[in-house]
C-alpha positions in Angstrom: 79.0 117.3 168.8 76.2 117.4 170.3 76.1 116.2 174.8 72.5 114.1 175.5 71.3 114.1 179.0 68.4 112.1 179.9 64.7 113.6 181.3 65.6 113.1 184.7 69.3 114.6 184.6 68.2 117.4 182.9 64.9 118.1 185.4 67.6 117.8 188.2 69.9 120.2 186.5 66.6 122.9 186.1 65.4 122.3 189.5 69.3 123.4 190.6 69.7 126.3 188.3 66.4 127.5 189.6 67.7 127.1 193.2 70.8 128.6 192.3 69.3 131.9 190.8 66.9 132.1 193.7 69.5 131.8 196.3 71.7 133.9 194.5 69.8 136.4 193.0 66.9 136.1 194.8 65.2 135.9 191.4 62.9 132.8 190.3 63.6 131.2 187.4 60.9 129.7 185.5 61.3 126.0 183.5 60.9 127.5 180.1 63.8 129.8 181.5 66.3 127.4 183.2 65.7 124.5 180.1 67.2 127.5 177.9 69.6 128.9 180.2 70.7 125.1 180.2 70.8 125.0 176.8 73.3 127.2 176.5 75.3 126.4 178.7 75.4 122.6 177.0 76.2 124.5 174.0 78.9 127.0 175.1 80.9 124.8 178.1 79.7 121.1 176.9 82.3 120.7 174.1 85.2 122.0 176.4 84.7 120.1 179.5 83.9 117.0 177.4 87.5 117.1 176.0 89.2 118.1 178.9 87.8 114.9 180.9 88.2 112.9 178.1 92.2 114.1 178.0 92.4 113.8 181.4 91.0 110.5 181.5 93.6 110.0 178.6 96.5 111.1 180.8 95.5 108.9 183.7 95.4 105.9 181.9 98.4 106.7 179.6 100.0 106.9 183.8 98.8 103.3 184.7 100.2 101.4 181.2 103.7 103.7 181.5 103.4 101.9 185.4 102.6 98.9 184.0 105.6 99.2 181.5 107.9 99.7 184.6 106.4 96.8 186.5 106.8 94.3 183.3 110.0 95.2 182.0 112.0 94.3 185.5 114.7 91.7 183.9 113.9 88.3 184.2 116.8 86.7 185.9 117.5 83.3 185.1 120.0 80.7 186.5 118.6 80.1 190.3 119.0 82.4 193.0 121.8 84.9 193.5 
């Protein structure tokens, strides 16, 4: 599987990581370098973090229809008031 980001995402995410390692490391980071460094990281921690939102986002909604189950089911009474 393999995660897309668009020019300007990606641009943003270089200009950070080259923030970051300056900040951090006090070491510049060229665009060749940050653009591979990225790449990586897509490659390694993409795949994971892409399941684990898209089974959390699983587990949230899987809360609202078992909510909506409880909301539903309340018996119907029939017969007027009582």
């Amino acid at each position: 599987m393999s995660i897309e980001l668009s020019d300007d995402r990606r641009a943003q995410i270089q200009l950070a990581l080259e923030g970051f390692f300056l900040e951090e490391f006090e070491m510049e980071l060229s665009t060749f370098r940050a653009d591979q460094l990225l790449d990586f990281l897509m490659e390694t921690l993409g795949p994971a973090i892409y399941n684990q939102a898209v089974q959390d986002a699983r587990a949230f909604m899987q809360r609202k229809l078992d909510d909506l189950e409880g909301d539903v089911s309340v018996p119907w009474r029939s017969g007027g008031a009582g």
